[in-house]
Structures are given as structure tokens and as C-alpha cells.
C-alpha positions, 0 to 999 in steps of 0.5 A: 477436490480437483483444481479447477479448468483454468483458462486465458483471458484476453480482453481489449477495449470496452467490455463487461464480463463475469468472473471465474477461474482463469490462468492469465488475465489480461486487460488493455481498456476498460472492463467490468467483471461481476463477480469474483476473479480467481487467477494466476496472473493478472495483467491491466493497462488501462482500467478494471473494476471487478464486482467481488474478490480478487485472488491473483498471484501475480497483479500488474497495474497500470492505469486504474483498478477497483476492487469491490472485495478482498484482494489476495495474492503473491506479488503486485506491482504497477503504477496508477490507482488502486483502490479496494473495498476490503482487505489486501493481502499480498506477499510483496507490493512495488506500487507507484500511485495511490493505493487506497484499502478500506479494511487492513493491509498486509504485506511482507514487502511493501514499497509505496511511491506516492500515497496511501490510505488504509482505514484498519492496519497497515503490517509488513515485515519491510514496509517503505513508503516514499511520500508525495501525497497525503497518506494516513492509516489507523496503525502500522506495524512491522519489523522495518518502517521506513516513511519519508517525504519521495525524492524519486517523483523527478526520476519517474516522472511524477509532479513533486511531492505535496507541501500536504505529504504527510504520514497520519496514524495513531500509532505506528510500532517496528522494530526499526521506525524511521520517520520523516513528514509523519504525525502520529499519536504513538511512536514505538519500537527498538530504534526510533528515528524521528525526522524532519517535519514530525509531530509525534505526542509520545515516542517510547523507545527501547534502545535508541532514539534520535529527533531531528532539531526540525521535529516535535515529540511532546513525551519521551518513554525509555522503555 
């Protein structure tokens, strides 16, 4: 089947419009798609609702996006809100803001600076989150995790972290966990470090694990 005609698509100010096939998208202002948007790059200032699916190798935010479906892409990067109804799947994720996920999200890169929410399974091969906002997910999983309370807020720009920034999840399994500000069920992985300000029921650890004298772990599992 042959690819389909791609246009570009450049909005600015108020506008609705529907979905299609597109190459750039981009959007200064508020806009409103009603159906689900196909394109090789999308770029948003300001804020962008879109009533389906999003697939777009390229995203870059800033301001506020909405997203009634899946999301599906290469790269994303920006700052502000993101918040999606379905599952998001991006090769590499650089976001400042929050980022809210109502299905899974995965990821091979994933750096977040600020907060995030995802009700199912938050995987990335390289997963680093800076908090300074309340963040939870049912499980991660990864190679690398690394989740600590943000020291960049002052450098970007941002208020300082939350007294309420942490990190919940049921259970959070890489091979490399480093936590700091995190509570969770279960902590597994090949080297486990357990930071400040963590309350964790059970760590099983296969080769290496470290507690910091400021953190809780009720059972310790040498596996």
C-alpha cells in the first residue's frame, strides 16, 4: 500500500481542526484535532488536545498537551504537561514537567525532571527521574534506574522540590536500582542502592546492596 500524501500543517492562534496524515505539525496557540494524528514531526507552543492517537517521530513540547489515545514515536522532548489517556511508547523521552500516563509507558531513554504518574508499567532500558513533585506507578522496570529527589529546579528555572516528592510503586525491579525519596512494596535488582528518605518493605538483591542510615527496609532477601 503506498504511503500516504503527507502535508505541513501550521496552526497559530485558536483553532479546531481533524486529524490526518501530515509531515510537520506545528502549533503556536490552542488547537483541538478530532481525530487521530499521523506525522513525522510535531512541534506545540502553547496547548493541544488531540481527540484519538498520536504517532509522531519527532514531539516537542511546551505548554500543555492532551492526548485522548495511544502516543507513539521516536523522540520527545519539551517542558510543561503531558497527559495521555492510553499507553506511551517512545524510543527516547527528555521531559521537564509533568507527565501523566493512564496505560504503560515505555521507553529506552527516559529522563524526567519534575513528576510522574503512570497507572500500569513504567519500562525503560535507561530510566532517570529527577523528582520535585509527587510521582507514583504501578511497577518499573528497566536496566538502569535511577530516581532521586531534582537538584536542577534552581538551574531551569523551576519552584523547589515538594517536601511530598516522592517516588511510590509496588515494586520497582533493574538491574542497577538507585533510589533516594522513593517508597515501595519491592525492591529488586543485581545492585541496589537505597537512599535517603526511602521506605521500602522488602529489597532482594543479587549481588550488592547499600542503605543509607536515613532510609527504611524492613526484610533483606540475598538472592
Amino acid at each position: 500500500m503506498a504511503e500516504q500524501i503527507r502535508s505541513n500543517l501550521k496552526i497559530v492562534g485558536n483553532t479546531t481542526t481533524s486529524g490526518g496524515y501530515f509531515r510537520h505539525v506545528g502549533v503556536t496557540g490552542e488547537c483541538k484535532f478530532t481525530g487521530d494524528v499521523d506525522c513525522q514531526k510535531l512541534s506545540l507552543t502553547g496547548e493541544l488536545k488531540v481527540l484519538g492517537n498520536l504517532h509522531a517521530d519527532e514531539l516537542k513540547i511546551t505548554g500543555e498537551c492532551a492526548i485522548e489515545g495511544r502516543v507513539e514515536g521516536s523522540s520527545l522532548k519539551g517542558r510543561g504537561e503531558l497527559k495521555i489517556a492510553s499507553d506511551l511508547k517512545i524510543e527516547r523521552i527528555r521531559f521537564t514537567g509533568n507527565l501523566a500516563v493512564k496505560g504503560h509507558c515505555e521507553s529506552e531513554n527516559l529522563h524526567i525532571f519534575g513528576a510522574i504518574q503512570v497507572e500500569g508499567l513504567l519500562s525503560a532500558d535507561q530510566l532517570e527521574i529527577g523528582l520535585y513533585g509527587p510521582s507514583i506507578a504501578k511497577e518499573v522496570g528497566g536496566g538502569s534506574i535511577i530516581i532521586k529527589r531534582s537538584t536542577a529546579a534552581k538551574i531551569v528555572g523551576l519552584m523547589k522540590p515538594r517536601q511530598d516528592a516522592y517516588f511510590v510503586a509496588e515494586l520497582i525491579e533493574g538491574d542497577l536500582v538507585d533510589l533516594q525519596n522513593a517508597k515501595a512494596g519491592i525492591v529488586r535488582g543485581k545492585h541496589v542502592i537505597i537512599g535517603a528518605d526511602c521506605e521500602i518493605n522488602t529489597v532482594e538483591y543479587l549481588d550488592t546492596l547499600e542503605i543509607h542510615k536515613g532510609a527504611k527496609v524492613r526484610q533483606q532477601i540475598k538472592l
